[in-house]
C-alpha positions as a Markdown table, in Angstrom:
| # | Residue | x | y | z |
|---|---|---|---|---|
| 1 | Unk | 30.1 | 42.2 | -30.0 |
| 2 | Unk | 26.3 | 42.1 | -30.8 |
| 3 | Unk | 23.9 | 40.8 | -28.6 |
| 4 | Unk | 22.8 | 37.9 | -30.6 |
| 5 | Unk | 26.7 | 36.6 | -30.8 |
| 6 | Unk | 27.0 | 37.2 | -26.7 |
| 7 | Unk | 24.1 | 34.7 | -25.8 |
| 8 | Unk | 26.0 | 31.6 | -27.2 |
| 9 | Unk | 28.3 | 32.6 | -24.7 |
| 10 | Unk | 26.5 | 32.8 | -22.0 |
| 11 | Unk | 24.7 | 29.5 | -22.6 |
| 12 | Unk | 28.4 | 27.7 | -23.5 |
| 13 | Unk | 28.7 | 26.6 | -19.2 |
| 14 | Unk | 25.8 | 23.9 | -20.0 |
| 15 | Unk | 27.4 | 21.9 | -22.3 |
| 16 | Unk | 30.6 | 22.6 | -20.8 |
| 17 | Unk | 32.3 | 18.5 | -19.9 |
| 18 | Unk | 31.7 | 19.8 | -16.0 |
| 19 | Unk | 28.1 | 20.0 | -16.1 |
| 20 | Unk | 27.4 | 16.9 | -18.6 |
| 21 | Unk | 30.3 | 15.2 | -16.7 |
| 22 | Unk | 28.2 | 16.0 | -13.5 |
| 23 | Unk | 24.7 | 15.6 | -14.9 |
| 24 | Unk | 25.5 | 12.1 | -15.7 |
| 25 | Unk | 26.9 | 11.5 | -12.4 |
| 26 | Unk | 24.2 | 12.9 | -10.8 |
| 27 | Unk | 21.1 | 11.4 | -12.7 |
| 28 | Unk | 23.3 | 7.8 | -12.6 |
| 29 | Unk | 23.1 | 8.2 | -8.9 |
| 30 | Unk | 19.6 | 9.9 | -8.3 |
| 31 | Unk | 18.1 | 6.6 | -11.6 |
| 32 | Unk | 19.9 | 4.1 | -9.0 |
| 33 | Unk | 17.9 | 5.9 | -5.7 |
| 34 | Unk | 14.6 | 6.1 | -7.3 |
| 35 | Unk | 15.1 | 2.6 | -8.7 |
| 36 | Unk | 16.0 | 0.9 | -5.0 |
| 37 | Unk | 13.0 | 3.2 | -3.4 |
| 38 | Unk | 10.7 | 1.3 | -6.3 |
| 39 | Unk | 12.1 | -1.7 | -5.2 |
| 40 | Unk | 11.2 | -1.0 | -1.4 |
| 41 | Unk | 8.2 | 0.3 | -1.9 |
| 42 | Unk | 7.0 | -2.4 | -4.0 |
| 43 | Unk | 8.3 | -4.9 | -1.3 |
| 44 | Unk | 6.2 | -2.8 | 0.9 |
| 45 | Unk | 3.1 | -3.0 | -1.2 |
| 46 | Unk | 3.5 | -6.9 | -1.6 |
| 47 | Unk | 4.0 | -7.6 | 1.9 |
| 48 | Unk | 1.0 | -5.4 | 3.0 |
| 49 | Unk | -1.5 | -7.2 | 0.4 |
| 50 | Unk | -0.4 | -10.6 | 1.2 |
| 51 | Unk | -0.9 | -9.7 | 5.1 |
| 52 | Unk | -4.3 | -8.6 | 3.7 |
| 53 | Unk | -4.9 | -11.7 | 2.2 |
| 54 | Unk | -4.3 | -13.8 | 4.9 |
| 55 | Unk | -6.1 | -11.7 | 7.4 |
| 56 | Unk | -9.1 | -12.0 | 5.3 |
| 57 | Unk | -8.6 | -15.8 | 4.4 |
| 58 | Unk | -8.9 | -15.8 | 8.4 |
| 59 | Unk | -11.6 | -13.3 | 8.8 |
| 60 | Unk | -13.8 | -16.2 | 6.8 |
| 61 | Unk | -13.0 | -19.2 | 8.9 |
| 62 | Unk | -13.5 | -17.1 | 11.8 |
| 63 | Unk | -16.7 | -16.2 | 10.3 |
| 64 | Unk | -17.9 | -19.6 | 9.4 |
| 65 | Unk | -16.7 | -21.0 | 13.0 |
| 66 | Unk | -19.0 | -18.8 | 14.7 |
| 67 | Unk | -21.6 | -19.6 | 12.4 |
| 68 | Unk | -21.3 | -23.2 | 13.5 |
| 69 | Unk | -20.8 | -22.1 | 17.5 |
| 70 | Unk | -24.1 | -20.1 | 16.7 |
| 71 | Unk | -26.0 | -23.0 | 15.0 |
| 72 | Unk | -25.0 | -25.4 | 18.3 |
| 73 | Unk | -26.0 | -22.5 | 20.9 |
| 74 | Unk | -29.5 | -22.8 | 18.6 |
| 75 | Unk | -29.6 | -26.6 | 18.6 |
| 76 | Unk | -29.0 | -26.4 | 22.8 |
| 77 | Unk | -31.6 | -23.7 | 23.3 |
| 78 | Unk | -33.9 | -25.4 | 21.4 |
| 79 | Unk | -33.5 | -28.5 | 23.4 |
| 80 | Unk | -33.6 | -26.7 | 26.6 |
| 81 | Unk | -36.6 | -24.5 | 25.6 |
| 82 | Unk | -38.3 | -27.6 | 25.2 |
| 83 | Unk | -37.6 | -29.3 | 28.1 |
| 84 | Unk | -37.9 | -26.3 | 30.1 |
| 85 | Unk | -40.7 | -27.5 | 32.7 |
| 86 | Unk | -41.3 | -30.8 | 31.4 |
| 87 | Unk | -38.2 | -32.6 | 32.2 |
| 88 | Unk | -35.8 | -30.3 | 34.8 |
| 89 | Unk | -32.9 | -32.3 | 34.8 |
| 90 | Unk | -32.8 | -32.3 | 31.0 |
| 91 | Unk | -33.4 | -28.8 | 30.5 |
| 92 | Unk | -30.6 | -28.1 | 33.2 |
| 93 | Unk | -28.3 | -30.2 | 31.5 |
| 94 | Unk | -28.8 | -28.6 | 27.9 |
| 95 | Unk | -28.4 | -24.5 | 29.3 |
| 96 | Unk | -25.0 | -26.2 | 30.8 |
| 97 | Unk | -24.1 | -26.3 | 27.3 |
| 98 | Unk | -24.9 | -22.7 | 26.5 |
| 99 | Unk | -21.8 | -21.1 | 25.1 |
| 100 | Unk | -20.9 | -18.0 | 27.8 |
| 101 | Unk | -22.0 | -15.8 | 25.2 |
| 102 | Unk | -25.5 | -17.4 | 24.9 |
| 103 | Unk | -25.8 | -17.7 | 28.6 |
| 104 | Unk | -25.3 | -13.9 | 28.9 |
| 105 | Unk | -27.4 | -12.8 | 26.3 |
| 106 | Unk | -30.4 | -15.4 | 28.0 |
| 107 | Unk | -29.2 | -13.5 | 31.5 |
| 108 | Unk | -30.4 | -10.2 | 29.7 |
| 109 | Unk | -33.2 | -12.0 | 29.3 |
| 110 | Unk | -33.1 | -12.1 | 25.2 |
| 111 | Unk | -31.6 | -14.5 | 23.9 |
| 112 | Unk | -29.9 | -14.5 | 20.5 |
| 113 | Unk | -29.6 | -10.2 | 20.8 |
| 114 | Unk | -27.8 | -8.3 | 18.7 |
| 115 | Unk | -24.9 | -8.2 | 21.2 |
| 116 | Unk | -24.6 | -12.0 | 20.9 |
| 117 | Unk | -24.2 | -12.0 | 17.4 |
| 118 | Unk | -21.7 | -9.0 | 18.0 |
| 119 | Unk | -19.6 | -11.0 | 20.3 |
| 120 | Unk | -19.8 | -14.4 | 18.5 |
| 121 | Unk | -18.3 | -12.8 | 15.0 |
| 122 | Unk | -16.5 | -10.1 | 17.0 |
| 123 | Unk | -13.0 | -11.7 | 16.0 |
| 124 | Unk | -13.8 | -12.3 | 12.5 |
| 125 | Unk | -15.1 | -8.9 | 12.2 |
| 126 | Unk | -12.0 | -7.8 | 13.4 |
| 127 | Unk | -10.0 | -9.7 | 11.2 |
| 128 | Unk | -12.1 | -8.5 | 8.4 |
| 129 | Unk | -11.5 | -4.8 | 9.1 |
| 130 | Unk | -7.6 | -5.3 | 10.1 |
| 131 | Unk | -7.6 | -6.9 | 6.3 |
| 132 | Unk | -8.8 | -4.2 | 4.6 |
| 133 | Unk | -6.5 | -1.9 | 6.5 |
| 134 | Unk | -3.5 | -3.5 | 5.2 |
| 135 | Unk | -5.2 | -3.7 | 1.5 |
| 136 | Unk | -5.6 | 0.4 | 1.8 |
| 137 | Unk | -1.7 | 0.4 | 3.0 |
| 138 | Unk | -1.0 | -1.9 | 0.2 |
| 139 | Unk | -2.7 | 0.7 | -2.8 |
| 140 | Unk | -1.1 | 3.7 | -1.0 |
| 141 | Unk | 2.1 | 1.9 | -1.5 |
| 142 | Unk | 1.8 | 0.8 | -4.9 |
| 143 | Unk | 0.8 | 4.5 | -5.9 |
| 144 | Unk | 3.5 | 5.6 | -4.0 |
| 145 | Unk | 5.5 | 2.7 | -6.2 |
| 146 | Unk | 4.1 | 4.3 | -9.4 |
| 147 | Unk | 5.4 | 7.9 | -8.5 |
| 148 | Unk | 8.8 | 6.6 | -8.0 |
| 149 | Unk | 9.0 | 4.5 | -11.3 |
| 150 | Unk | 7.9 | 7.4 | -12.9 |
| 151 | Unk | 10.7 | 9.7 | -11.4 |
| 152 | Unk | 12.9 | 7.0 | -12.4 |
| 153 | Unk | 11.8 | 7.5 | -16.2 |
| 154 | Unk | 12.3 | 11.0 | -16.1 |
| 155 | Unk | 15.6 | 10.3 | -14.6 |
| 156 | Unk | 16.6 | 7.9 | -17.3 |
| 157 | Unk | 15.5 | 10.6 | -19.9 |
| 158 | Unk | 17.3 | 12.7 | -18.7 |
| 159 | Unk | 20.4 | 10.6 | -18.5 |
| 160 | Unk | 20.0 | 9.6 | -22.1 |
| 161 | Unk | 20.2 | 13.2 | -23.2 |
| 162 | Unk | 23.1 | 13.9 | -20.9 |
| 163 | Unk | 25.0 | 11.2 | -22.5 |
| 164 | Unk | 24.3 | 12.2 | -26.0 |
| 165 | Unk | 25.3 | 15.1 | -25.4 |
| 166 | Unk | 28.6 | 14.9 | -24.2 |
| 167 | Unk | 29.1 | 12.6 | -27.4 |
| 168 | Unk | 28.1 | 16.2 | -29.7 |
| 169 | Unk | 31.1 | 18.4 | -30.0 |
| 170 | Unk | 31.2 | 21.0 | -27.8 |
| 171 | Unk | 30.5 | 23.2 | -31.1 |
| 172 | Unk | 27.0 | 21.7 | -31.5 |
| 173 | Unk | 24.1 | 23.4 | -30.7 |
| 174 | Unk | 22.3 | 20.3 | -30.1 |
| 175 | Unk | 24.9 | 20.0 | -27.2 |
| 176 | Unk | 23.7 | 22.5 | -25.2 |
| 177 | Unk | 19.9 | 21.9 | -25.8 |
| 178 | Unk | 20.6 | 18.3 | -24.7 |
| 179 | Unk | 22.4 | 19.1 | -21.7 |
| 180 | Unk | 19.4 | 22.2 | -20.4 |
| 181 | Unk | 16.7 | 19.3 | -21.3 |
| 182 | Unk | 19.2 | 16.9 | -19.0 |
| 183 | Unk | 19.0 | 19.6 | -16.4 |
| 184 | Unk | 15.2 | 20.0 | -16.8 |
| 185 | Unk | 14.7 | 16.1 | -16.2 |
| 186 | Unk | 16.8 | 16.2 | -13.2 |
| 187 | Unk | 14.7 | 18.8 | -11.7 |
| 188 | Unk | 11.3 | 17.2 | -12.9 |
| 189 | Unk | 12.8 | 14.2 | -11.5 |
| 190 | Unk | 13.6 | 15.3 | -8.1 |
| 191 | Unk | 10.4 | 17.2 | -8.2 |
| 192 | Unk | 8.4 | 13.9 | -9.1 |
| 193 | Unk | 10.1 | 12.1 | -6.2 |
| 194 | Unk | 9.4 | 14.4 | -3.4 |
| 195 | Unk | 5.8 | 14.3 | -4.5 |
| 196 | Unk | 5.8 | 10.4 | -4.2 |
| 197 | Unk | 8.0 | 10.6 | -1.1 |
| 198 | Unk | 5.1 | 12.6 | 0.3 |
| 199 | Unk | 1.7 | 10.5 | -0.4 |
């Protein structure tokens, strides 16, 4: 026997009906795993960016509310300011209506600081920053989404050769090529969904 007619031989295992039969199995299962973590992850994605949404849809109305708390705390220390040493009682009654963040910024004896505008947009700055947290969440998942999808193409690929394949009679050359490039896609695959797995 030459060496030429022995590799056949040695190659026959992978188109053996064991490996195509498990090959199909396998890459039925692994297309159904990568297809459910798509679905997941995309669920994941979705809720994260509407989250974001919202958090910034709120981040603007806080904004604007302090805005209009800032433009009263003006209008009152404008009136006081006024009145201050020219009518007492009027001047009095208009710091009453300080906001507690105006009346500690005028205690630090400068009113309208840069810690008063700090603490008056404090919690839609907040809101701002938690929003774009959950929109950075929401692209990791959606990349992590993409990786999956894209081991799930490989592993349909696969598949398909797999099931040609085991259609070929086992005398076919194409049989066994089909069923290594089967076996290459499962490992690209599984290789492709570790590296989502892990971003």
């Amino acid at each position: 026997m030459t060496v030429d007619s022995a590799k056949p031989d040695r190659m026959k295992w992978v188109g053996s009906n064991l490996v195509l039969g498990l090959l199909v199995t396998v890459l039925s299962v692994f297309t159904a795993v990568t297809n459910y973590s798509t679905y997941v992850v995309g669920g994941n994605a979705s809720g994260h960016e509407t989250e974001g949404d919202r958090l910034l849809a709120d981040s603007n109305t806080e904004y604007i509310s302090a805005s209009q708390f800032i433009i009263v705390d003006y209008s009152m220390y404008d009136s006081y300011y006024v009145n201050l040493d020219v009518d007492d009682f009027a001047a009095e009654y208009y710091q009453s209506q300080f906001s507690d963040t105006l009346q500690a910024s005028a205690d630090r004896d400068n009113p309208f600081d840069d810690q008063y505008y700090d603490e008056m947009y404090a919690d839609a700055n907040a809101k701002f920053d938690e929003a774009f947290v959950k929109l950075d969440l929401a692209n990791a998942e959606s990349e992590r989404e993409a990786g999956y999808q894209l081991a799930m193409l490989i592993a349909a690929v696969g598949l398909a050769f797999a099931a040609y394949a085991s259609l070929l009679d086992e005398a076919n050359r194409l049989r066994r090529i089909f069923a290594l490039m089967s076996l290459m896609m499962l490992i690209f695959s599984i290789g492709q969904y570790v590296l989502a797995s892990a971003a």
